[in-house]
DSSP file (Angstrom, degrees, kcal/mol; ACC not computed):
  #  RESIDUE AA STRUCTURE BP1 BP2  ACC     N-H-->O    O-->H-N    N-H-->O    O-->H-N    TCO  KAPPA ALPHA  PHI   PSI    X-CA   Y-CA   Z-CA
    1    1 A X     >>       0   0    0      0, 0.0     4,-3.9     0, 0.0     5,-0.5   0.000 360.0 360.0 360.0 -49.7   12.3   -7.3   -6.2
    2    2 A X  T  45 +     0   0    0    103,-0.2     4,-0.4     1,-0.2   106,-0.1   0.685 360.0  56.1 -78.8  -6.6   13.8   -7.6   -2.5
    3    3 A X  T  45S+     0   0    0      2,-0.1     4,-0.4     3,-0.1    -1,-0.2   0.918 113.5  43.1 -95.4 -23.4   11.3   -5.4   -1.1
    4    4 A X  T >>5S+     0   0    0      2,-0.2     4,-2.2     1,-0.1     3,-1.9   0.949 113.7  46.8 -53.0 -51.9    8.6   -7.8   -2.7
    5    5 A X  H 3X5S+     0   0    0     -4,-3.9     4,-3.4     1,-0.3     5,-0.2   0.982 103.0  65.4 -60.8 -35.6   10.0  -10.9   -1.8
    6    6 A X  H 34<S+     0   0    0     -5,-0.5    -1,-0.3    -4,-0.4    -2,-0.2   0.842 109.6  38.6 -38.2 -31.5   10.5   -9.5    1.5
    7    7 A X  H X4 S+     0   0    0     -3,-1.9     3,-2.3    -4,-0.4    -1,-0.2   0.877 113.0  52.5 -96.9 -59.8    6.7   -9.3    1.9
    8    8 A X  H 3< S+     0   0    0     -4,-2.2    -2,-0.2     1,-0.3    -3,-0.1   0.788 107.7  54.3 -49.7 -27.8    5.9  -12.5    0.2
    9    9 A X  T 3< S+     0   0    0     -4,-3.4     2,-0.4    -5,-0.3    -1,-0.3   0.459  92.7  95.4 -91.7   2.9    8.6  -14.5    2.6
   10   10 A X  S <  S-     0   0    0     -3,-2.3     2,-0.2    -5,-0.2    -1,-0.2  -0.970  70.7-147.4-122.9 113.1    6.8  -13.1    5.6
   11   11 A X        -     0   0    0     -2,-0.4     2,-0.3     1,-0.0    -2,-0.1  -0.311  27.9-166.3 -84.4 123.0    4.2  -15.0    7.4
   12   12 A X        -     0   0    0     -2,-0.2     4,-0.1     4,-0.2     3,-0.1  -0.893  22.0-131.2-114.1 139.1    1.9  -11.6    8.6
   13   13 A X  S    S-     0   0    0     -2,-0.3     2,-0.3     1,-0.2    -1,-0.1   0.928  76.2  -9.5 -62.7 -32.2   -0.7  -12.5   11.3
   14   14 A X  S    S+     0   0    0      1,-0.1    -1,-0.2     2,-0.0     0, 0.0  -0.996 112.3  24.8-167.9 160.4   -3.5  -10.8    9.5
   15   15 A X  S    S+     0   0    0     -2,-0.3    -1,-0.1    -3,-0.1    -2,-0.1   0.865  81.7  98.1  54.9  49.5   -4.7   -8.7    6.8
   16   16 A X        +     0   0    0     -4,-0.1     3,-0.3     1,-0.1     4,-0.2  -0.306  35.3 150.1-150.4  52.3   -1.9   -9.0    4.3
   17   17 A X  S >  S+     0   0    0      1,-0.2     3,-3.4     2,-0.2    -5,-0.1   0.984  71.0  62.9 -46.8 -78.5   -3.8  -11.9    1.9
   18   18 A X  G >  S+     0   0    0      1,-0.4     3,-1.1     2,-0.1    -1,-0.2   0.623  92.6  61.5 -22.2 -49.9   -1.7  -10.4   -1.1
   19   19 A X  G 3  S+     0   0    0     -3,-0.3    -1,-0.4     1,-0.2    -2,-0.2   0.526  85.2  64.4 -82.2  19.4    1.4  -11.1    0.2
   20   20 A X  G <  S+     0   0    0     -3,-3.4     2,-0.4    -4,-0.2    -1,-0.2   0.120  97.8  65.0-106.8  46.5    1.4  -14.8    0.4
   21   21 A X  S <> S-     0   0    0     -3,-1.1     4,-2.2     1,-0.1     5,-0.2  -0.870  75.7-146.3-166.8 105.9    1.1  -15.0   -4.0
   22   22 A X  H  > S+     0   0    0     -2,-0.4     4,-1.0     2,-0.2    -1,-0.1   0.658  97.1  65.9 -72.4   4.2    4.4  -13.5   -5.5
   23   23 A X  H  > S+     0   0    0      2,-0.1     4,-4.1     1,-0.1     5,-0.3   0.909 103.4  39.9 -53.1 -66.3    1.9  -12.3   -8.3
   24   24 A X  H  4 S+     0   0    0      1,-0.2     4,-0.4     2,-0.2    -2,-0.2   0.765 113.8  51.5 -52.9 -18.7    0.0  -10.1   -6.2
   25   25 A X  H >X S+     0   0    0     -4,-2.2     3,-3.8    -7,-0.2     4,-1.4   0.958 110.4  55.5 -57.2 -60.3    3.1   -8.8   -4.4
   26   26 A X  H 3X S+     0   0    0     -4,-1.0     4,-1.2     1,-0.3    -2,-0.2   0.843 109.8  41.0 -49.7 -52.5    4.1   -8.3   -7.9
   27   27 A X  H 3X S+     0   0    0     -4,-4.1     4,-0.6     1,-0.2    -1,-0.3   0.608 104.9  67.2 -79.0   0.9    0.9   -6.1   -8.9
   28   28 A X  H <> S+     0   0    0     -3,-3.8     4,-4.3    -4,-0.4     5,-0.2   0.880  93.2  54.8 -90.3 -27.5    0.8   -4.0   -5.8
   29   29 A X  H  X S+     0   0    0     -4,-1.4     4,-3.5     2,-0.2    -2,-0.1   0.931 104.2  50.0 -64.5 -37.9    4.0   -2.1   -6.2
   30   30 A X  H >X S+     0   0    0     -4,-1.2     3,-1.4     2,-0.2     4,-0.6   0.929 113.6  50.4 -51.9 -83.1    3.3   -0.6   -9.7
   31   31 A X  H 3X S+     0   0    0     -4,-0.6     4,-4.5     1,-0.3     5,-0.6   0.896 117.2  46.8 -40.0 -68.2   -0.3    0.5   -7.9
   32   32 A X  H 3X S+     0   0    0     -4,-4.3     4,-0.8    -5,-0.2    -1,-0.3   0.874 103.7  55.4 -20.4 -72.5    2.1    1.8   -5.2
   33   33 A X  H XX S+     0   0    0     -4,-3.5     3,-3.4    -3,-1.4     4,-1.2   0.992 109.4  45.4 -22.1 -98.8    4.2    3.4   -7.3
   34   34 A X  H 3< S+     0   0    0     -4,-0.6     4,-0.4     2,-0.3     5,-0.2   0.715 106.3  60.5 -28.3 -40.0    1.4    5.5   -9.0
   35   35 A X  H 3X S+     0   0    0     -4,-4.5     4,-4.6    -5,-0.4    -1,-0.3   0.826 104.8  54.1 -64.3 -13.4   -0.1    6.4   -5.6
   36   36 A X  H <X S+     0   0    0     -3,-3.4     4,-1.8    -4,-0.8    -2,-0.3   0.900 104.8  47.4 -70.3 -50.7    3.3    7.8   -5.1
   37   37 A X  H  X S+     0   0    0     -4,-1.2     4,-2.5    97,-0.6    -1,-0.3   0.573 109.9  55.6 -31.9 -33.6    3.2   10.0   -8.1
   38   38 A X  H  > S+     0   0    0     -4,-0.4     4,-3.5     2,-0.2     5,-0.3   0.916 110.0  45.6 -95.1 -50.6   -0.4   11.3   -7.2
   39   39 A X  H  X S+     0   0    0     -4,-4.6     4,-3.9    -5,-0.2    -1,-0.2   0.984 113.8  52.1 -48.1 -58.6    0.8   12.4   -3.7
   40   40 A X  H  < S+     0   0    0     -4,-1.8     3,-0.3     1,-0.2     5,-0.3   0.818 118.0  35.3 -25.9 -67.6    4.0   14.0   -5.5
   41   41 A X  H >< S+     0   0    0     -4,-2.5     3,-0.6     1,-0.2    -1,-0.2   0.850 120.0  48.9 -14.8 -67.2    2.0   15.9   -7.9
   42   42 A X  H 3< S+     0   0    0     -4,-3.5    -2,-0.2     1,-0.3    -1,-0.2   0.531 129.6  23.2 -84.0 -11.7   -0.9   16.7   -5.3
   43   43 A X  T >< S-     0   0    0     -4,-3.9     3,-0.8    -5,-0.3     4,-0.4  -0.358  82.5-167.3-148.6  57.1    1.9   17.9   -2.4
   44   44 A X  T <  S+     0   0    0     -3,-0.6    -3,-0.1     1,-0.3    -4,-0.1  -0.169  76.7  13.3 -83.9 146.2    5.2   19.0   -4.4
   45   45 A X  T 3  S+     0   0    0     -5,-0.3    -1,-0.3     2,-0.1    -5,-0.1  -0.295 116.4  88.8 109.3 -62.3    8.2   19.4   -2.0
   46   46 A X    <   +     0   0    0     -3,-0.8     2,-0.4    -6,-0.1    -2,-0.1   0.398  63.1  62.3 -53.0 -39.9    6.3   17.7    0.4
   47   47 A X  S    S-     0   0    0     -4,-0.4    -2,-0.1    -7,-0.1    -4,-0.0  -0.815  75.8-134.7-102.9 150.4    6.6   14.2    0.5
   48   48 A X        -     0   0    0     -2,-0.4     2,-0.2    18,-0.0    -3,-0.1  -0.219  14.0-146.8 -78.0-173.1   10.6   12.8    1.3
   49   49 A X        -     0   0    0     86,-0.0     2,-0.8     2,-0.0    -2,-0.0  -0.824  18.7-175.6-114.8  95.3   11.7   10.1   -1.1
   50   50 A X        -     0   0    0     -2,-0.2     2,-0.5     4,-0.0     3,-0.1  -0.879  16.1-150.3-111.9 152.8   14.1    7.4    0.9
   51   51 A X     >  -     0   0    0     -2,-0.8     4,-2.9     1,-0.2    -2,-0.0  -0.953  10.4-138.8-106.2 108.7   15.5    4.8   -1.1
   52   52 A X  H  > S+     0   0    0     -2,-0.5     4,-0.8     1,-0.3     5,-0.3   0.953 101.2  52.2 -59.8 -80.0   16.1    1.3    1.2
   53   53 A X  H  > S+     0   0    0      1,-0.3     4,-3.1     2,-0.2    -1,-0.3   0.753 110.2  45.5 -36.6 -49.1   19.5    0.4   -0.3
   54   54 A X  H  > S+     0   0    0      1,-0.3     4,-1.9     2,-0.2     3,-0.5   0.965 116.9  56.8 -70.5 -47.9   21.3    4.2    0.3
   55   55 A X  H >< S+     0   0    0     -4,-2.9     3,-0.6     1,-0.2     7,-0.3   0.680 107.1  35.3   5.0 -95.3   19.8    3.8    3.6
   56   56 A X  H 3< S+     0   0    0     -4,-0.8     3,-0.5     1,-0.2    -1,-0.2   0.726 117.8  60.3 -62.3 -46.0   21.0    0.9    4.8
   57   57 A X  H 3< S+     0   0    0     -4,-3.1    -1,-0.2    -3,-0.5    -2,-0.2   0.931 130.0   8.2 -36.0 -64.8   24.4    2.0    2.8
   58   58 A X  S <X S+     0   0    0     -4,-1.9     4,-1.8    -3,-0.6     3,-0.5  -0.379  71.1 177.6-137.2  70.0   24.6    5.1    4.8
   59   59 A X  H >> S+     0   0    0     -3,-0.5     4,-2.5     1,-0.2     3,-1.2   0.772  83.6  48.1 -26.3 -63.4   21.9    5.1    7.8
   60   60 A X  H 3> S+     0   0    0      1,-0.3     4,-2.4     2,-0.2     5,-0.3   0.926 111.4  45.1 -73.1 -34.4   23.3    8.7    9.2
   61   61 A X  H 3> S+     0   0    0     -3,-0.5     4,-0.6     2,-0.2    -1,-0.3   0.788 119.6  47.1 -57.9 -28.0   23.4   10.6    5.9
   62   62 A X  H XX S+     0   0    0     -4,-1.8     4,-2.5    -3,-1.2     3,-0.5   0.967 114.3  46.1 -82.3 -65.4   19.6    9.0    5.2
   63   63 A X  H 3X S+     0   0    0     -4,-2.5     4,-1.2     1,-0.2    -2,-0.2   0.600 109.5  51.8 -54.6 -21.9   18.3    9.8    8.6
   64   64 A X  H 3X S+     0   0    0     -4,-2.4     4,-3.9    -5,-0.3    -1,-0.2   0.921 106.5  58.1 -74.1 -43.0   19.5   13.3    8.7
   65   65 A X  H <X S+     0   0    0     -4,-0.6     4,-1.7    -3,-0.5    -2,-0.2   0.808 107.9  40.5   4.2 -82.9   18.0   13.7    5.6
   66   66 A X  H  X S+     0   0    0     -4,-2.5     4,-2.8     1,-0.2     5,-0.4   0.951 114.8  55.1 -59.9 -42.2   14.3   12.7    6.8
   67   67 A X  H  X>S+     0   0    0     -4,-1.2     5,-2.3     1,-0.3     4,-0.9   0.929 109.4  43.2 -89.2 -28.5   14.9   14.6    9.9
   68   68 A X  H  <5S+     0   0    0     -4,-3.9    -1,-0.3     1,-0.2    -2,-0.2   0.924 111.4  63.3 -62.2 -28.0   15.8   18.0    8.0
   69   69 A X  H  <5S+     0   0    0     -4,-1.7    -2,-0.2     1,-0.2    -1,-0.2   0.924 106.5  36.9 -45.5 -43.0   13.1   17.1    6.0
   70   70 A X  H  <5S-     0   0    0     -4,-2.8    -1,-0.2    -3,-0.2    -2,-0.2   0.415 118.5-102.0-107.0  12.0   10.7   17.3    8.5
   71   71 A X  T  <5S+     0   0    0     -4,-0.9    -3,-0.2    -5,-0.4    -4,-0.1   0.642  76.9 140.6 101.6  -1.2   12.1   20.1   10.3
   72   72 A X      < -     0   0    0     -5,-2.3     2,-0.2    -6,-0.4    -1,-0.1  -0.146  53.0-111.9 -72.2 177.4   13.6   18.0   12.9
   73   73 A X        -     0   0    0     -3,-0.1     2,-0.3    -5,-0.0    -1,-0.1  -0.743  27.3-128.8 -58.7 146.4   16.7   17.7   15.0
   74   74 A X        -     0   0    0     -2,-0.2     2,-0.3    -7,-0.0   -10,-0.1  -0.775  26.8-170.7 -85.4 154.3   19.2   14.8   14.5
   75   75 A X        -     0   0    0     -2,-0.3     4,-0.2     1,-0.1     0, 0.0  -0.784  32.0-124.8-111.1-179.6   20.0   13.1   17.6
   76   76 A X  S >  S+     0   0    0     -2,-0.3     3,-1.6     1,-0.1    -1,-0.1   0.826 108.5  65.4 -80.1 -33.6   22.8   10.5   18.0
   77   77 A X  G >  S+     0   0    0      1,-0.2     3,-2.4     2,-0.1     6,-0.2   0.763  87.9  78.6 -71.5 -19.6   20.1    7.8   19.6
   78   78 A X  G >  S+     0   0    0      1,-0.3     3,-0.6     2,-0.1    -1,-0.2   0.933  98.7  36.8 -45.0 -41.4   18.5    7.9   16.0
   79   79 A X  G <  S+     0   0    0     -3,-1.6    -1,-0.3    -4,-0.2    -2,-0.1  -0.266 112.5  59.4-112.2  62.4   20.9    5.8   14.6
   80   80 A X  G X>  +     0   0    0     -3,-2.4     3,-1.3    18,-0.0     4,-0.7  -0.379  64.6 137.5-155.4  35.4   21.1    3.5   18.3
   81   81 A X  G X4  +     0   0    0     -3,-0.6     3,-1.2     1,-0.2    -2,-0.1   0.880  57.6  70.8 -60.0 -20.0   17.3    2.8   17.6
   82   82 A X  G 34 S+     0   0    0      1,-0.2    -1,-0.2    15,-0.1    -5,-0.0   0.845  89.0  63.1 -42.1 -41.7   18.3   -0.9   18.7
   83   83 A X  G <4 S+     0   0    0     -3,-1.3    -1,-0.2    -6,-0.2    -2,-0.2   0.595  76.8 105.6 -69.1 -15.5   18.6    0.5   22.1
   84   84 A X    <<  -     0   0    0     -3,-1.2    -3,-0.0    -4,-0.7     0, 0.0  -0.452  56.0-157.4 -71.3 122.8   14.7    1.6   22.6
   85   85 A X        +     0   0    0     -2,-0.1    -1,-0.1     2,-0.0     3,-0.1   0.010  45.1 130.4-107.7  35.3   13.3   -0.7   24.7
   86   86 A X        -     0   0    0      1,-0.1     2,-0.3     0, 0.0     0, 0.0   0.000  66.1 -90.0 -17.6 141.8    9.8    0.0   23.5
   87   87 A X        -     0   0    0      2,-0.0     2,-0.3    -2,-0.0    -1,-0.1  -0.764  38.6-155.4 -79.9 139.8    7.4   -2.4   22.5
   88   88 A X        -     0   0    0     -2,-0.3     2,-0.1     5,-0.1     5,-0.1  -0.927  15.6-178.8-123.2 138.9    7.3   -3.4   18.9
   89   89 A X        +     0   0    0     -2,-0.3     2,-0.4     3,-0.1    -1,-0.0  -0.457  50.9  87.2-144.3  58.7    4.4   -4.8   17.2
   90   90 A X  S >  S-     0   0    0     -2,-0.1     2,-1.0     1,-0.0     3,-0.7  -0.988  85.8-102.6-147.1 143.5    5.5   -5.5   13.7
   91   91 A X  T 3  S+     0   0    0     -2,-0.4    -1,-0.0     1,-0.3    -2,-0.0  -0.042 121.4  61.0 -94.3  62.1    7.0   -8.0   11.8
   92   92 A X  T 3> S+     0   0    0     -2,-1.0     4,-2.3     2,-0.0    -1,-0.3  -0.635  72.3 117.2 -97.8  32.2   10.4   -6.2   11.9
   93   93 A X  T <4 S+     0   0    0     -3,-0.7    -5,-0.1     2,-0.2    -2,-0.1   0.321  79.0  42.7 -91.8  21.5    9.9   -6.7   15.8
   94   94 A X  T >4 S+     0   0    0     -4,-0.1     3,-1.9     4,-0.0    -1,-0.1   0.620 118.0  49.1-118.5 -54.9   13.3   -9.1   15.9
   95   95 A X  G >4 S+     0   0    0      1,-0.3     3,-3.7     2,-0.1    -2,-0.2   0.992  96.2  66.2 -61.7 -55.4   15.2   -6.4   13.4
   96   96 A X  G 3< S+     0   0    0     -4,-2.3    -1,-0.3     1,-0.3   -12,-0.2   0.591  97.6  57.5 -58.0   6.5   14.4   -3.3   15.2
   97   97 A X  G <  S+     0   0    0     -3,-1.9     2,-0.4     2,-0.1    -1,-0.3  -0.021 102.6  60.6-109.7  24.0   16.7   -4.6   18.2
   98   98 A X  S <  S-     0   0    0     -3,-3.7     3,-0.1     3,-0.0    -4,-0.0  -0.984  91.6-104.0-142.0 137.1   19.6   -5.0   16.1
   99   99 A X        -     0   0    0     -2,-0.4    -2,-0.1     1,-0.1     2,-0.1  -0.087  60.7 -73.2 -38.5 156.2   21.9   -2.1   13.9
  100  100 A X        -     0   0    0     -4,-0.1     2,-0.3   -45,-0.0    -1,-0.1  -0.280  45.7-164.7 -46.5 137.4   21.3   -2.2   10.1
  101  101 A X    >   -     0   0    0     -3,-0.1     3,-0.7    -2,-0.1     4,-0.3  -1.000  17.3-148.3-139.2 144.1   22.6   -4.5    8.7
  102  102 A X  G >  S+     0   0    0     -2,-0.3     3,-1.4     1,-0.2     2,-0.6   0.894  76.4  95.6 -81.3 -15.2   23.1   -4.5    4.6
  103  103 A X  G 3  S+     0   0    0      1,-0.2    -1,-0.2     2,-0.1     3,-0.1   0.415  73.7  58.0 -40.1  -3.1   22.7   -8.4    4.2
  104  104 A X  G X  S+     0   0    0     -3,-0.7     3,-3.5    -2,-0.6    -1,-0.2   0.776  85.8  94.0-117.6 -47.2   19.0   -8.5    3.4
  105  105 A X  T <  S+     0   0    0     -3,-1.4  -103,-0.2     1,-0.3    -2,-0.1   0.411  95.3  20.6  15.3 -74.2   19.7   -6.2    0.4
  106  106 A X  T >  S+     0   0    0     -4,-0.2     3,-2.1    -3,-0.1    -1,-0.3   0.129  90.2 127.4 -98.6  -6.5   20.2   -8.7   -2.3
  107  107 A X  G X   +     0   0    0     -3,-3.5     3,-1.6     1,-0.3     4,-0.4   0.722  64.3  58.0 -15.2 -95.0   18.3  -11.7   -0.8
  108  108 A X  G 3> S+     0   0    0      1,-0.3     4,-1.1    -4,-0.2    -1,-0.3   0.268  81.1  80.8 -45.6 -21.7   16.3  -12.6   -3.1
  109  109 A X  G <4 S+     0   0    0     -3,-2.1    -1,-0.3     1,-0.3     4,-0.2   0.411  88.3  66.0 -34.2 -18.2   18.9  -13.2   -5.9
  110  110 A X  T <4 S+     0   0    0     -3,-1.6    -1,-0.3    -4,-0.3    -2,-0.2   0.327 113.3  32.8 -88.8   5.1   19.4  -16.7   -4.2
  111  111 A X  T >> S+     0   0    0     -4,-0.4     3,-4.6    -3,-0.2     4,-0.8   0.635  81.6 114.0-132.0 -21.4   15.9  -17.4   -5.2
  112  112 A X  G >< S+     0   0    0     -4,-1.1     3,-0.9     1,-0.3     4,-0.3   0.864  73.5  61.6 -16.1 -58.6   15.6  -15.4   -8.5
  113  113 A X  G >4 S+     0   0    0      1,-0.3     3,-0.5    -4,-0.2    -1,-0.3   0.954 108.6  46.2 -45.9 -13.8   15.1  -18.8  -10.7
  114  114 A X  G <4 S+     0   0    0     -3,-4.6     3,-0.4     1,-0.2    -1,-0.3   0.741  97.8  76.2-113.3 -23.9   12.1  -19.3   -8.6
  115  115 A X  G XX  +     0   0    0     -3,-0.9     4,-1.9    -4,-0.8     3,-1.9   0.063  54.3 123.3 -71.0  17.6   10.6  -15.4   -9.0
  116  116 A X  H <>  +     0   0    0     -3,-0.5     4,-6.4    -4,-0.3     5,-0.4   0.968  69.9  50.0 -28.0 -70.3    9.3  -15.6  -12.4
  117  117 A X  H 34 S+     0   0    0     -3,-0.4    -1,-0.3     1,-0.2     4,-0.2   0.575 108.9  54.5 -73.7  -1.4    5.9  -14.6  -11.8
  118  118 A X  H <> S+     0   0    0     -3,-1.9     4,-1.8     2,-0.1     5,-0.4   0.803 107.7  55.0 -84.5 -22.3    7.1  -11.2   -9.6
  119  119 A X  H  < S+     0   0    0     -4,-1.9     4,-0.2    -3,-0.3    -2,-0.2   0.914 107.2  47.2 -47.1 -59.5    9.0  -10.3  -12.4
  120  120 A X  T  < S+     0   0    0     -4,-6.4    -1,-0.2    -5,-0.3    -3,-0.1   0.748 114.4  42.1 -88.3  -5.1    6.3  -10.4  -14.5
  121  121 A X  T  4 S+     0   0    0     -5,-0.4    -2,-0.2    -4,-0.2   -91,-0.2   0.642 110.0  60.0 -94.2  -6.5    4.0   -8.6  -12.6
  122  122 A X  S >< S+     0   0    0     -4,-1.8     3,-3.6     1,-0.2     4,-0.3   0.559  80.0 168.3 -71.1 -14.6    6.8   -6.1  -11.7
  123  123 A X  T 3   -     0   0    0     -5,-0.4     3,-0.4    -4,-0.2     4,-0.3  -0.099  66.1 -13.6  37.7-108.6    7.1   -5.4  -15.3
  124  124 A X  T 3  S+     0   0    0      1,-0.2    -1,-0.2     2,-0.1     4,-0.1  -0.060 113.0  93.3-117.0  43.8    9.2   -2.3  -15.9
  125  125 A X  S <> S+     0   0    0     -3,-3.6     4,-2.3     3,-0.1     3,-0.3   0.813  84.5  54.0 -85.4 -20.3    9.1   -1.2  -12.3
  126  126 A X  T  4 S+     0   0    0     -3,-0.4    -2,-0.1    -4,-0.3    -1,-0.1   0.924 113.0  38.6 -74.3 -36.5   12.6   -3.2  -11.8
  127  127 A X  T  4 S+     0   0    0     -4,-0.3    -1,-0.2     1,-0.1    -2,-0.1   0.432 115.5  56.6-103.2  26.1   14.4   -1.6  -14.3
  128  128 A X  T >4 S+     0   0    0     -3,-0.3     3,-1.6    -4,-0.1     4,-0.2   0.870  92.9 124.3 -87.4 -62.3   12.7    2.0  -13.4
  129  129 A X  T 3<  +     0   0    0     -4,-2.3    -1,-0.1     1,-0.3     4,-0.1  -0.243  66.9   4.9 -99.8 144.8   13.7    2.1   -9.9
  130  130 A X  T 3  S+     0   0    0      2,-0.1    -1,-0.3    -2,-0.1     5,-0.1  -0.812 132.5  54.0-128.1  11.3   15.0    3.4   -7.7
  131  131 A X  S <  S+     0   0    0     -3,-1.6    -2,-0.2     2,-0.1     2,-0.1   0.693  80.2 110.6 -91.1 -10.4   15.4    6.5  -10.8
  132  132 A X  S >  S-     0   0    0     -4,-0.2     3,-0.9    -7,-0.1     2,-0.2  -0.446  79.1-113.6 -70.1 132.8   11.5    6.9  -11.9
  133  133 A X  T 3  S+     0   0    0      1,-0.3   -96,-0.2     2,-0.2    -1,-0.1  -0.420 100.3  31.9 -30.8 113.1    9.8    9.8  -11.1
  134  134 A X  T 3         0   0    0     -2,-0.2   -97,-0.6   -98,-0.2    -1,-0.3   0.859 360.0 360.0  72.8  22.6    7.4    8.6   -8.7
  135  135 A X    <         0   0    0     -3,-0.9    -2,-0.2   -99,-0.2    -3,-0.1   0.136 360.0 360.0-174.3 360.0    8.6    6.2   -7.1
């Protein structure tokens, strides 16, 4: 649910039609989902799994994680990514200058009365994840 509403509450300059109609938020994550599965299948081992909330819960433990995954070293500046003064061209180009922060987490629960229709196009993707197979 928060990583849909997430999409749906964020005005994208272009080529994101879907998200501004929480039904269509709603129907892309199941499709998601399932691409998610195909790769699994098609590449087993291969592809990482992170999961937002333990993220954001525990940033170094997540990010060591990916980076053994891929073969990488941790540095310490991974988790000081705030400090890169890179250009950012996304709209997480306000977040990526600040630590994690867990607040975003649960958002969308102040708006739940008003989220019917992602709910029902989420179907039983809310109460699969973050434990389905695939996803």
């Amino acid at each position: 649910m928060g990583c849909c509403f997430s999409a749906f509450k964020q005005h994208f300059a272009a080529g994101q039609p879907f998200s501004y109609s929480l039904t269509d938020v709603g129907r892309l994550l199941p499709r998601l989902r399932g691409a998610d599965g195909a790769f699994r299948r098609a590449l087993p081992g291969r592809v990482h799994r992170v999961i937002y909330e333990e993220l954001v819960a525990d940033p170094e433990t997540g990010v060591r994680r990916l980076l053994d995954h891929c073969g990488l070293p941790f540095e310490d500046a991974c988790l000081r990514f705030y400090e890169n003064g890179r250009a950012v061209r996304t709209a997480s180009s306000e977040q990526v200058r600040q630590p994690i922060f867990t607040d975003a987490t649960d958002h969308w629960r102040h708006f739940e009365p008003w989220l019917g229709p992602l709910a029902d196009s989420l179907g039983d993707v809310v109460e699969a994840y973050p434990q389905a197979p695939g996803f």
